[in-house]
C-alpha positions, 0 to 999 in steps of 0.5 A, spaced: 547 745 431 548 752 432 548 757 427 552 762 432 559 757 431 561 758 425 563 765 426 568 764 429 570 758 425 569 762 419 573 767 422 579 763 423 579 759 417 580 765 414 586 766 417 589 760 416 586 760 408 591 767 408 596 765 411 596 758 406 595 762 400 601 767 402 605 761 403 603 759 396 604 764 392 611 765 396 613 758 393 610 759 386 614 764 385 621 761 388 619 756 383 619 760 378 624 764 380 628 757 379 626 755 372 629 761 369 635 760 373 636 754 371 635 756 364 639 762 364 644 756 366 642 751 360 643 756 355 650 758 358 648 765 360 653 768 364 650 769 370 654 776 374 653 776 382 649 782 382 645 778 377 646 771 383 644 776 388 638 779 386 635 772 385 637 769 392 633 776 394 626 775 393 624 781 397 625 788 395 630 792 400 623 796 402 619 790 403 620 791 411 617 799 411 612 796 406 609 791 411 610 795 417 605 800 415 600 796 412 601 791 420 601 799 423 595 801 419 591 795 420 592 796 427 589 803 427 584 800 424 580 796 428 582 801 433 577 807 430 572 802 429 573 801 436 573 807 438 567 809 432 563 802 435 564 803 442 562 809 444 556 810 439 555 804 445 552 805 453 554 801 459 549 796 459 550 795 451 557 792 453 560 799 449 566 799 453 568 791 453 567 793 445 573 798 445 577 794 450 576 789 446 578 791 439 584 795 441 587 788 444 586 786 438 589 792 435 596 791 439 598 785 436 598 788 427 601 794 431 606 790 434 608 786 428 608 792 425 613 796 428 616 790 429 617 790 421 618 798 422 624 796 426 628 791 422 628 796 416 631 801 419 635 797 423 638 794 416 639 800 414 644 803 419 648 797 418 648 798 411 650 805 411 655 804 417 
């Protein structure tokens, strides 16, 4: 077998171990979240709407900036170590196809992350407006 294979499989197993352990701790916290609900409601605690409010939103109202600039900031990332990478690179050492490499790969965070910019400014005209 070919030692060079399990990088990429390496490189995709670990997005898919991100992706799940977001998911996880995601549902650990509903959960929880849940059960002290639910014992609130046992014990005969009055529960107020801005109480029922703030437990059936999990993210806080800044949760979209916060993730668009990590998404914008990882973007600028792989972009200057493209540009760091490639240009220390000739011609004949694939310098070029490295930078244009590493700046695809830079659009897709960037677009996400602009994505997420987007719908934290867009919530907050329709709240003021």
């Amino acid at each position: 077998m070919d030692v060079e294979i399990l990088i990429p499989i390496s490189f995709f197993g670990m997005i898919v171990l991100i992706v799940w352990l977001v998911q996880h701790s995601g549902q650990k916290k509903r959960a929880e979240a849940m059960k002290t609900l639910r014992l609130a409601i046992e014990k005969g605690q009055p529960l107020t709407p801005e109480a029922l409010e703030s437990m059936a939103r999990f993210s806080s109202p800044i949760a979209d900036l916060r993730r668009g600039i990590i998404f914008v900031s990882i973007a600028a990332g792989f972009a200057t170590f493209g540009i760091i990478v490639g240009s220390g690179l000739n011609v004949d050492d694939g310098g070029p196809q490295m930078l244009r490499g590493l700046l695809g790969v830079a659009t897709f965070p960037l677009f996400v992350g602009l994505a997420f910019l987007g719908l934290h400014f867009f919530a907050n005209e329709s709240k003021r407006g």
